[in-house]
N, C-alpha and C positions, 0 to 999 in steps of 0.2 A: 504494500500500500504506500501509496507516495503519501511524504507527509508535507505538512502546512506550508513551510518554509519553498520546497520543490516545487509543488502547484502553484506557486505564486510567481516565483520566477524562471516556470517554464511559459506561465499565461502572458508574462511579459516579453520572453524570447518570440515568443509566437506573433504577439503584435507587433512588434518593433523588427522582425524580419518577412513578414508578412511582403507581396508584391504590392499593394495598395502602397505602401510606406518605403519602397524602394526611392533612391535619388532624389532622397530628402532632404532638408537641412540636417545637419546633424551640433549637438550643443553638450558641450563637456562640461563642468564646473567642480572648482574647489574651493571650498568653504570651511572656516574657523566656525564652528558653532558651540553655544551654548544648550544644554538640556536641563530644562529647568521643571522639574514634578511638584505640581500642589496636590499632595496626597488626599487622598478620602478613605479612612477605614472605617471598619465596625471594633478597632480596638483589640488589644492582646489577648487571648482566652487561655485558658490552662490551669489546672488544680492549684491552688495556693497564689494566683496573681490576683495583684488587688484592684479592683476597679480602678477607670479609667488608666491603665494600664495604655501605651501609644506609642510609636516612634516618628520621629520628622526624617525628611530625607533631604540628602545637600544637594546642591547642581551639580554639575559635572561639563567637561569643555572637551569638544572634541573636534576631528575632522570630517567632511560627508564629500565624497565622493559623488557627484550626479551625473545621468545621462540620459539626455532627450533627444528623441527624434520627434523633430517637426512633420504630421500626417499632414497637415493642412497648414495653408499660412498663417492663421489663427490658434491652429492645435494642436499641441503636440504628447506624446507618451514617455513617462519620466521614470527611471529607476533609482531611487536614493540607497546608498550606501555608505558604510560611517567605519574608520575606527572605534571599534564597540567602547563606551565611554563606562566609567566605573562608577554605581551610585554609590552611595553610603547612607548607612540608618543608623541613628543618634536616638537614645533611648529617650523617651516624653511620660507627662502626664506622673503616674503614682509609680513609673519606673525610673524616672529620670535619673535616678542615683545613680545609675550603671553607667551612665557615662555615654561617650560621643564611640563611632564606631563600631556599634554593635554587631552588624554586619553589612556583608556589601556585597554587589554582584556587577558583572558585565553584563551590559544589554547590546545584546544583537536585534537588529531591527531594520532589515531590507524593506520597501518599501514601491508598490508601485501605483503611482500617479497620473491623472490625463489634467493637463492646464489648459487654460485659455487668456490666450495673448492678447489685451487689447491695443488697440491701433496699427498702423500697417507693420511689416516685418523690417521696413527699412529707418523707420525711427526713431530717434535717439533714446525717447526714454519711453518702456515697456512696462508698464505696470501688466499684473498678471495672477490668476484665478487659479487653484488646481483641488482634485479630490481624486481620493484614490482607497488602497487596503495599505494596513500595516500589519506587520508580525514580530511578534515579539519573542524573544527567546531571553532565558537569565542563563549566565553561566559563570561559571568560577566563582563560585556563590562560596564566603568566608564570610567566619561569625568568632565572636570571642565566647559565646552561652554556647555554643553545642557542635559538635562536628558533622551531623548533620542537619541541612538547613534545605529543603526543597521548594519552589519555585514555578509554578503552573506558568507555562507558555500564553500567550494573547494574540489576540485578532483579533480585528477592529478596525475602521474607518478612520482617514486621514484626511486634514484637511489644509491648504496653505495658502501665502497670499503671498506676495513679494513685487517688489521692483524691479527694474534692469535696464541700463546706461549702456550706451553703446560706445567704446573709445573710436574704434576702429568699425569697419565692417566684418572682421573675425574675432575683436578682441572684448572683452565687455567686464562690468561689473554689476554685483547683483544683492540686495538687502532682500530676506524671507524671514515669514515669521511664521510656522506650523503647531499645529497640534494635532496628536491621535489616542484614541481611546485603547488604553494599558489597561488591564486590571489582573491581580496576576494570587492565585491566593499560596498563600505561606505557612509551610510548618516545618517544625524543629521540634528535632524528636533528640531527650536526652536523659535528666532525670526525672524531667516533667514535658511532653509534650504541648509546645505551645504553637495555637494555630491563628492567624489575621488574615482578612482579605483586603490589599492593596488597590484603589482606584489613584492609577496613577496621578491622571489628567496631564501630563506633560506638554510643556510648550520649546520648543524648538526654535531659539534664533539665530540666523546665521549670516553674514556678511563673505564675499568672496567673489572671486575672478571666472570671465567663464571664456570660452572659446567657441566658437562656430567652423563647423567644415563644410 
C-alpha cells in the first residue's frame, strides 16, 4: 500500500509532467523561513498529572526549497520542500516546573500547491493566491520524561498568499506567508503513560530569491 507521503508526490509528478504542462515556465525558489505553531491542545492526560497540565512550542527557522511549473499564465503547480526544521516543547501550565525542552521532533512536511498569479506574467510585481495538501511526518522525536515518545502523522489543507518582484526576466524575489492544518496526537509511554492531542495551526513565513526557466 502506498503511503500518505508517496501518493502525494506521485499526484504531483503526474501533474507537473503531464503533456498539458509540457514547455512551460518553469520557477525555482529558495527561501529562509520561519515556522511559527500556535498550538491548540486538550492538555496532558496521565495517572498522577495534575490538571491543567500543557506544553508551549518554540518556532523554529529553516530553509524551503520550491518548484513550480506554470500550467497556464495565471496558474501554476507548486511542490514545497524544506530542511525539516526542529520544534521544541517547553513544559506549561501545572507542569511548568520541568523546564524548557521537554521534547522535540523534526517535521517533514512536502507539500503540494496550485497558485494563482495575478496580473500579466511579465510584470514587475506579482502578488499571488495558492491552496493545496500538506503532510506531515514527526521524526527524530527526543524527550528528556521518556525514551519513548510517539507522534501520529497529519494531513490537511494548505493555504498561502505571497508577493513576487521581478529583478530581471529570470531573476526574482518573493515574500509568503502560509499556513496548514497539523494536528498530530502524542504519547509517551514510561512510568506513566502520558497522552495530548497537538492542533498545531502553524504559520509559515518566508522571504527568498526565485529563478525562472
Amino acid at each position: 500500500m502506498k503511503t500518505i507521503p508517496s501518493i502525494v508526490l506521485a499526484a504531483a509528478a503526474a501533474l507537473l509532467c503531464s503533456p498539458a504542462v509540457q514547455a512551460q515556465e518553469n520557477v525555482v525558489k529558495l527561501s529562509l523561513s520561519v515556522y511559527q505553531p500556535n498550538p491548540k491542545n486538550d492538555g496532558i492526560n496521565g495517572i498522577g498529572i495534575p490538571p491543567s497540565a500543557d506544553v508551549s512550542l518554540s518556532n523554529a527557522t529553516t530553509a524551503i526549497f520550491t518548484y513550480e511549473r506554470m500550467v497556464l499564465p495565471n496558474v501554476g503547480i507548486e511542490l514545497v520542500l524544506g530542511v525539516p526544521p526542529r520544534i521544541k516543547a517547553n513544559a506549561a501550565g501545572s507542569l511548568a516546573f520541568l523546564g524548557n525542552d521537554i521534547f522535540s521532533a523534526k517535521i517533514v512536511a512536502p507539500t503540494v500547491l496550485v497558485n494563482y498569479h495575478f496580473f500579466e506574467p511579465d510584470s514587475t510585481w506579482r502578488p499571488y493566491i495558492g491552496a493545496g495538501l500538506n503532510y506531515t511526518r514527526f521524526t527524530n522525536i527526543q524527550s528528556t520524561l521518556s525514551s519513548d515518545v510517539q507522534m501520529g502523522d497529519s494531513f490537511g489543507l494548505a493555504l498561502q498568499a505571497g508577493i513576487h518582484y521581478a529583478l530581471t526576466k529570470e531573476v526574482g524575489l518573493y515574500a509568503s506567508i502560509a499556513g496548514a492544518k497539523v494536528k498530530s496526537n502524542v504519547v509517551s509511554s514510561g512510568s506513566t503513560v502520558l497522552t495530548t492531542s497537538i492542533d498545531f495551526r502553524p504559520i509559515i513565513y518566508s522571504i527568498g530569491a526565485s529563478y525562472s526557466f
